[in-house]
C-alpha positions in Angstrom: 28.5 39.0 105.4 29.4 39.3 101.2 26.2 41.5 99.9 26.0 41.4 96.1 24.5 44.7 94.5 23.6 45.5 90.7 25.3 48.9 89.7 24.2 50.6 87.4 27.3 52.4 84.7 26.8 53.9 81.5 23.4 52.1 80.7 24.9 49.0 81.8 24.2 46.7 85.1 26.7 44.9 86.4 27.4 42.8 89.8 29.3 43.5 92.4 30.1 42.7 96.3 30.7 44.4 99.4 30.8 43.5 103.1 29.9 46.9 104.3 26.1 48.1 104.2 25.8 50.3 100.6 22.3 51.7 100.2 20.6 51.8 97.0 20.9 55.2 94.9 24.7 55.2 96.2 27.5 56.3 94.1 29.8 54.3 94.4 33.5 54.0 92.7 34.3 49.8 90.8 36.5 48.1 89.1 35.4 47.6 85.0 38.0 45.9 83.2 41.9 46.9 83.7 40.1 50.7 84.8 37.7 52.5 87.4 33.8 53.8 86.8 31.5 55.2 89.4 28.0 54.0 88.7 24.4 53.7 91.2 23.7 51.4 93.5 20.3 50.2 92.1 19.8 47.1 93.9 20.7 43.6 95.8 20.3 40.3 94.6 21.4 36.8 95.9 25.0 35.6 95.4 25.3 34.8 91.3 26.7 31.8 89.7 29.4 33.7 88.1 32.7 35.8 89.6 32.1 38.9 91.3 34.4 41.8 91.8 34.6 44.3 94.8 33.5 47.9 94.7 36.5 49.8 95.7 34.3 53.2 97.7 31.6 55.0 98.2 32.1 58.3 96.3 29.0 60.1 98.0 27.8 58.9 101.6 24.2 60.1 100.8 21.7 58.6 98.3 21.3 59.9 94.8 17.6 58.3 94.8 15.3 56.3 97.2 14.5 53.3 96.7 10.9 53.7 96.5 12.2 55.5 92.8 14.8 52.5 92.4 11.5 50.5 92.4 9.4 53.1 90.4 11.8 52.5 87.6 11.9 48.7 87.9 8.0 49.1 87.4 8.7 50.8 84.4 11.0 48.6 82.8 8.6 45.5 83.5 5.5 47.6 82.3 6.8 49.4 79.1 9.4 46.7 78.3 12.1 48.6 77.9 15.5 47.9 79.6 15.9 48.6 83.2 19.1 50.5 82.7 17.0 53.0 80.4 14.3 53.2 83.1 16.7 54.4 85.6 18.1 56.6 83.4 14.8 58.9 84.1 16.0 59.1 88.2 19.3 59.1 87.8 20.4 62.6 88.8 21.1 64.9 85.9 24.8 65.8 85.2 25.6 69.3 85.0 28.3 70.3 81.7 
């Protein structure tokens, strides 16, 4: 069964399909344009009216974040209206340089 999940790459949200079972806070590797981004898994909504592409892999098997924080940040976007995408940027896990 097609699952459509909203990944989260470079402060943007897209959509995206799968017919395996991706939990949210997974990294996951997708097609953007004519190249490939990895972005978070930061939830699953119903099938869209518009075209969806296919996430290519899972990069890592294990979780960056729950999803009781994937909802934590939801709350915050709804509560301090501000974008979601800069709400999840305080779970996301930090990148090391």
């Amino acid at each position: 069964m097609t699952k459509y999940l909203e990944v989260l790459i470079n402060k943007n949200i897209f959509t995206y399909q799968t017919n395996k079972s991706i939990p949210i806070g997974t990294e996951v590797l997708v097609p953007i344009r004519k190249h490939k981004a990895s972005g978070f898994v930061i939830g699953i909504v119903p099938k869209p009216n518009f075209t969806t592409r296919k996430i290519i892999d899972v990069i890592k098997l294990k979780p960056q974040f729950s999803e009781e924080l994937a909802s934590l940040a939801d709350w915050i976007a709804s509560y301090y209206k501000c974008y979601r995408s800069k709400a999840f940027e305080l779970i996301l896990p930090k990148q090391k340089h």
